[in-house]
Each structure stands twice: as C-alpha cells, then as structure tokens.
C-alpha positions in Angstrom: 17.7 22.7 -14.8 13.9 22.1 -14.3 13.1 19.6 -11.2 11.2 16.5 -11.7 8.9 15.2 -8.7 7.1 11.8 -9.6 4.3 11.0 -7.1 3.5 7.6 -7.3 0.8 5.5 -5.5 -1.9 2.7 -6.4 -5.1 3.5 -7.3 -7.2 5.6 -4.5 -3.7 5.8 -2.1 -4.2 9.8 -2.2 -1.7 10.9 -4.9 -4.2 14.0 -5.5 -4.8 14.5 -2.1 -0.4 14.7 -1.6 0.0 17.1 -4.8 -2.6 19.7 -3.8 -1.0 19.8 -0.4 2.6 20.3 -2.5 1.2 22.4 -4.5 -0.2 24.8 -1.6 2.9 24.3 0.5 6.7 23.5 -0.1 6.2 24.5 -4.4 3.7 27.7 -3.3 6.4 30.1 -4.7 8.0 28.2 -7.8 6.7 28.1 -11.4 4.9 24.7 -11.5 3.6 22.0 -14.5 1.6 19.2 -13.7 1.3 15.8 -15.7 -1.4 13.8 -15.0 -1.9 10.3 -16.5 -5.1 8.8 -15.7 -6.1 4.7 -16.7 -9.7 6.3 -17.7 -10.8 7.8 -20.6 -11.5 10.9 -18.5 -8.7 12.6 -16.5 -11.3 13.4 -13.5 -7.5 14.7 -11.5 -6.5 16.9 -14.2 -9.5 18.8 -13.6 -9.6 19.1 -9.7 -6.1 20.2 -9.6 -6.1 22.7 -12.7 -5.8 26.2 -11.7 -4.6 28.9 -13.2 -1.5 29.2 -11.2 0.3 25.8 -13.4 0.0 24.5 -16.4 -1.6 20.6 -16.7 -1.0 18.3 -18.6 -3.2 15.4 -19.4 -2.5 12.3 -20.9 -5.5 9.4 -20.4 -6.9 6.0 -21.4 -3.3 3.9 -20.5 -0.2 3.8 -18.5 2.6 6.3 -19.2 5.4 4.2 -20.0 3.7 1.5 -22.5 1.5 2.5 -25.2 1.5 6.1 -24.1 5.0 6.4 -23.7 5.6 8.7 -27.0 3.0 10.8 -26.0 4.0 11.6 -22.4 8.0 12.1 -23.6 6.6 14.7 -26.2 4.3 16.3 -23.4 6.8 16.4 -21.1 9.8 18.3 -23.8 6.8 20.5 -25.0 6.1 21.6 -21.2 9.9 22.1 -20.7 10.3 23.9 -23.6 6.9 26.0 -23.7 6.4 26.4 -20.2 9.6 26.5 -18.9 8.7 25.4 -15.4 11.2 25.4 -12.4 9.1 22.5 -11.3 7.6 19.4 -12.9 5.1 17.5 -10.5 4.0 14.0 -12.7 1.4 11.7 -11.2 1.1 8.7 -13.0 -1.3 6.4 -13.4 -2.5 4.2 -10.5 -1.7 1.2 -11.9 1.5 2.3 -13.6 5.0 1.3 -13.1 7.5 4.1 -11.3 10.3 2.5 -12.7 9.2 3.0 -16.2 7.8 6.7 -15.3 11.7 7.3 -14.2 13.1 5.8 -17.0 11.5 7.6 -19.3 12.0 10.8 -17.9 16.0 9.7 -18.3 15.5 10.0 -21.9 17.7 11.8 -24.3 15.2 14.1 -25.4 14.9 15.2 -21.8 18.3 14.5 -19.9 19.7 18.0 -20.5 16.6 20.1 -19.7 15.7 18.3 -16.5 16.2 15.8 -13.9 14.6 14.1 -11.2 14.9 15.1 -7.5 12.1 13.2 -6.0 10.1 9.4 -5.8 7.1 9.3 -4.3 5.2 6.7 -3.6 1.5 7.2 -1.4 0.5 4.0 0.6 -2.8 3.3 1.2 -1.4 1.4 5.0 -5.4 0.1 5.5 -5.2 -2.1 1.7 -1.6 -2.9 1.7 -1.5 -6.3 2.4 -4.4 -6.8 -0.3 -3.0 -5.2 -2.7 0.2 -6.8 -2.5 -1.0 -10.0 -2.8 -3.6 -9.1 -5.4 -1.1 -7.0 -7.5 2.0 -7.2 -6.8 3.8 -6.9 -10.4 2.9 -2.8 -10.4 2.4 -2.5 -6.7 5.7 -3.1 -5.4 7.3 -1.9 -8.0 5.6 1.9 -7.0 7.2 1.0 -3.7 10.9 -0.5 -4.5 12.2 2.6 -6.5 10.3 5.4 -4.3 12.5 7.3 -2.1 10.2 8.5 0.0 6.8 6.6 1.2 4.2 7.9 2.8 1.5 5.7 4.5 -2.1 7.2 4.8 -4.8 5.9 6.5 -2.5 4.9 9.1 -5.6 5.8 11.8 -7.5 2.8 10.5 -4.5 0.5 11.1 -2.4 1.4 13.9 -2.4 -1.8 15.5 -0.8 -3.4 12.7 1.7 -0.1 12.1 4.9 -1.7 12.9 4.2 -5.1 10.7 3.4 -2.7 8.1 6.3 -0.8 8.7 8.6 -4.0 8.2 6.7 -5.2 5.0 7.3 -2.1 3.4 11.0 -1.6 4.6 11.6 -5.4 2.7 10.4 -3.5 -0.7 12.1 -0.6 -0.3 15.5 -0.7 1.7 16.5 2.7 1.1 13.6 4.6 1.2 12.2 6.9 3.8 9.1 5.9 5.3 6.5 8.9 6.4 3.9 7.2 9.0 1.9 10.3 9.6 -1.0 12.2 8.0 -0.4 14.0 4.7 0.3 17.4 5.3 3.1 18.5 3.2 3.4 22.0 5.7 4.4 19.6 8.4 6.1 16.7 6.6 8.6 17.3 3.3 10.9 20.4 4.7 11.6 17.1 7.3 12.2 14.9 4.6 15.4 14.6 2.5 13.4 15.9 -0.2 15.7 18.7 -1.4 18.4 16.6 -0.8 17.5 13.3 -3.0 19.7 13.0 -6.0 17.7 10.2 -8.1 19.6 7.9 -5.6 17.5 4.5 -6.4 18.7 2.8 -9.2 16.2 1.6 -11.8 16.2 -2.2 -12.6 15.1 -1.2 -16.6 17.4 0.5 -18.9 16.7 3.5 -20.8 13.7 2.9 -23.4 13.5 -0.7 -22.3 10.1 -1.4 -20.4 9.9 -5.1 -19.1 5.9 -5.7 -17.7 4.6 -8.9 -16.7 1.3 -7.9 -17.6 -0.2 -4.5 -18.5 -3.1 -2.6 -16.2 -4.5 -3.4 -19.6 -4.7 -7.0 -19.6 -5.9 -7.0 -15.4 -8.0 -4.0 -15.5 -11.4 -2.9 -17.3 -12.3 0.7 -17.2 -15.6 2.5 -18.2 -17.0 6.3 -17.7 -20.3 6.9 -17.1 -21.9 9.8 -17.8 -24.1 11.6 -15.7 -26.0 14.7 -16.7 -29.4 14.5 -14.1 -28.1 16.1 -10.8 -29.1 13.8 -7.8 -29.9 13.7 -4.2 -26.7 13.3 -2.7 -27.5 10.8 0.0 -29.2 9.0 -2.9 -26.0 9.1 -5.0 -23.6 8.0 -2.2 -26.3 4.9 -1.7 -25.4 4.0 -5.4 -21.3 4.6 -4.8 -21.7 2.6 -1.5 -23.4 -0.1 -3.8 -20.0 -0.5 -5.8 -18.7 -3.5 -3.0 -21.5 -5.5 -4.2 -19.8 -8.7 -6.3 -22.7 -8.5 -8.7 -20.7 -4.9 -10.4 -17.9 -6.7 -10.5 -14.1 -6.5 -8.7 -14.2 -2.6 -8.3 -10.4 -1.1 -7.0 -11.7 2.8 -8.1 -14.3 4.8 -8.7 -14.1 8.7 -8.9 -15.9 11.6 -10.9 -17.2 14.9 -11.0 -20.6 15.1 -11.3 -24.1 17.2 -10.9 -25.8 16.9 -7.8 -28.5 19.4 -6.4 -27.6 22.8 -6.2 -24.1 22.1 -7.7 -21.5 19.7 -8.5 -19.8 16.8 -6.5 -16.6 15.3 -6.5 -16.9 11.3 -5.8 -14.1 9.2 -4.7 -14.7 5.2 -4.1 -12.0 2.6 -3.3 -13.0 -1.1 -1.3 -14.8 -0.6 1.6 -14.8 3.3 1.7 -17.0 6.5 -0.2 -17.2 9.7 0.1 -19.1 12.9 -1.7 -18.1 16.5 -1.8 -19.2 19.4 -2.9 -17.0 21.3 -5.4 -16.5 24.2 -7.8 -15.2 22.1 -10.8 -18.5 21.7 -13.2 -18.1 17.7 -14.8 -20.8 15.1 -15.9 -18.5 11.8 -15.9 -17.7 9.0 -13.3 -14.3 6.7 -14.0 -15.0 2.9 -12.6 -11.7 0.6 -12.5 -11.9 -2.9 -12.0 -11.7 -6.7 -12.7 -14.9 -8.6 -15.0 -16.8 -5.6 -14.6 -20.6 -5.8 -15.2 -21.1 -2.9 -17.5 -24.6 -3.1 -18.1 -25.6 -3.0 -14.5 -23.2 -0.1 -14.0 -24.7 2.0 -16.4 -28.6 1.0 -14.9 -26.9 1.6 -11.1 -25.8 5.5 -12.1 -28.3 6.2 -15.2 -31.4 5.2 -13.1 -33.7 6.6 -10.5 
C-alpha cells in the first residue's frame, strides 16, 4: 500500500523548502512521486524539485480539489499505477483547501491502492495573524485537519511565540506543533510521523467540496516572462518594489529566471525577497495577488 504525505501551507510558508529537506532526509531510500499543484499557470516548484530520482507531477492554473479535481484523481491513479511509488509526497496549492486535498485522495478510485499517513501544514509564524484575518476560509482550514504543524520563521517572532503557539493550538487541537527550524534530519524521526494513521477527521464527505469562495474569486494571478538576463541587484530592486500599493495587493511572487552569467530562483512574499542562483534554466515569474495592476507589472519586469 503506497503512503500518502500531503504538505500543506499558505502561499510562501516554505512547503518547497520542507519537501526538499524530506526528500533528502527521512524518504532518501524509498521510491518517491511528487504532485505539485501550483495557482499559476507555471508550476515554477515542479521544476526546482524535479530530479531524476522521482517522478513529478504537475498540475497548474487552480486549486486541486475544485475545477482541477478530475485531473489530479486521474494523476494521482496514473502515478500509482505507472510509477508504483512506495511514497506519494503532494503539495498543494497555496491557497488550496487540505481538507478537500484529503478527501479526494479518499476516493474510490484510490482507496485500495493507497492511503494517507501524514498532514502537513507549514506556518509562516511572522504572517500568521495577517493571514488569519485576511484569509481565513483556506487558511485555517490548512491548519485544522493538519496533524502536524511546523512554524518557520519563528526567529522573526519569538517574542510573540507562545501567543502564537495558543492561536494555533485553538485551530488545531490535536495536532503537533513543530516550533523550530525546518530540518527534516533533526525534526520528523521525533515526530509521530510514522505513526499517524489519517487520525483528523475531515468535516467534507467524500466527493463533496463545500468553499466559501474559491482562490479564484479572491486571487488574480499572471506570469511574466522574462528572456533578457539582468543585474541581479537590479532585479531584486524590482522584486523589492512588489510592496508598493500602486502593483496591487501582492501575497507571492516566485520564478526562475535569467540573470547574468546564469539563472536565478526568485521568491517574494510581504515584506521579504530573496535571489539565488540556480541550475534550473526558466524564463517565467508567477505574481499572486488582490486587484493587481497588470500593466505596470509587465513595465516593472520587461523594462530597463
């Protein structure tokens, strides 16, 4: 029976950042698939965490369990069936649901070939409170059915650790709650990883998805593409630039793109950017967000 782990997390929490370390520690030795669901119309994850040690599976451009919900149940049976994986890691979307990701992996069509053993959910502990109040239909719910959390960032917050603690505790009961650095060498054999049977009941029965609204109807999403390589202090001016109101509400920003003398992997969420050199070649930068200004995007990036 193949093992599901679902590693949940709003947008920017460090989902990637959780599944490489997984992927390089506690699953080193196992036969492992990967399902990545991105809200963009370019999966900028699949591609940093492709090797050819798994097999990925991308699904973009929506959240898993709405209007993509066919498609990831028939990517999911034709890993299973094709692959034939000891090991199923599925990130969903930012702004997706984990109760709905859960449900559907109870479905018939994939009940007797695999089950879950794992919820994770990645808090970012520095924009909790923000993004509690500012989206708290998808955002708790990532939090109530996880059964185990991990906070990062906690460095930025410490002082306000245990009220943090406590808030998330209220969600999530019965969850474990990791408050150190993610570091999967350190942190999951400590866990009750191996030991969680699907424990946390989900509140939405099988093929029934109840949303108050959609990431669709709160988020816009564009991808710009960007062929010239720049200066890289130039380009992190332009991703700093992001906070400014005139762009519009901006939760995400990330891409792999050209920069001098290679390629660059650019991650953006409220308040924080960063640029860093990688191996993966890509020419395309994903920008979530509320009322964004499209036009003055596109100038920000395309321009000098």
């Amino acid at each position: 029976m193949t093992e599901i782990y679902i590693i949940s997390g709003f947008l920017g929490a460090g989902k990637t950042t959780l599944i490489q370390k997984m992927l390089q520690g506690v699953f080193r030795n196992r036969k492992v698939a990967l399902i990545e669901n991105d809200f963009g119309d370019v999966n900028i994850d699949s591609a940093l965490l492709a090797t050819g040690a798994i097999e990925v599976q991308a699904i973009n451009a929506g959240c898993i369990c709405c209007s993509l919900s066919g498609d990831f149940i028939n990517a999911l049976k034709a890993l299973l069936t094709h692959f034939e994986p000891e090991v199923v890691m599925i990130e969903p979307s930012g702004v997706g649901k984990l109760s709905d990701v859960a449900s559907a992996c109870r479905d018939s069509r994939i009940a007797p070939h695999a089950e879950i053993k794992g919820k994770f959910t990645v808090v970012d502990a520095k924009r909790h409170e923000r993004y509690l109040y500012n989206f708290g239909t998808f955002y708790k719910d990532q939090i109530q059915h996880a059964d185990v959390i991990i906070l990062n960032r906690v460095t930025a917050c410490e002082n306000a650790l245990p009220l943090l603690q406590k808030s998330i505790k209220e969600i999530a009961i019965h969850a474990e709650v990791i408050c150190e650095p993610i570091d999967t060498h350190v942190l999951l054999p400590q866990t009750s990883l191996f030991n969680i049977c699907d424990a946390t009941v989900c509140d939405c029965g099988e093929g029934e998805h109840h949303h108050d609204h959609t990431a669709n109807e709160i988020f816009d999403t564009i991808t710009i593409d960007i062929q010239e390589a720049l200066d890289q202090k130039v380009l992190l001016d332009k991703l700093t630039s992001l906070s400014k109101a005139c762009y519009g509400n901006i939760v995400r920003a990330k891409g792999i793109v050209p920069i001098k003398g290679g390629y660059a992997n650019l991650q953006y969420v409220p308040g924080e950017a960063s640029i860093n050199n990688c191996d993966t070649v890509g020419e395309a930068l994903c920008i979530i967000g509320e009322d964004l200004n499209v036009p003055a995007l596109q100038a920000l990036f395309r321009g000098k």
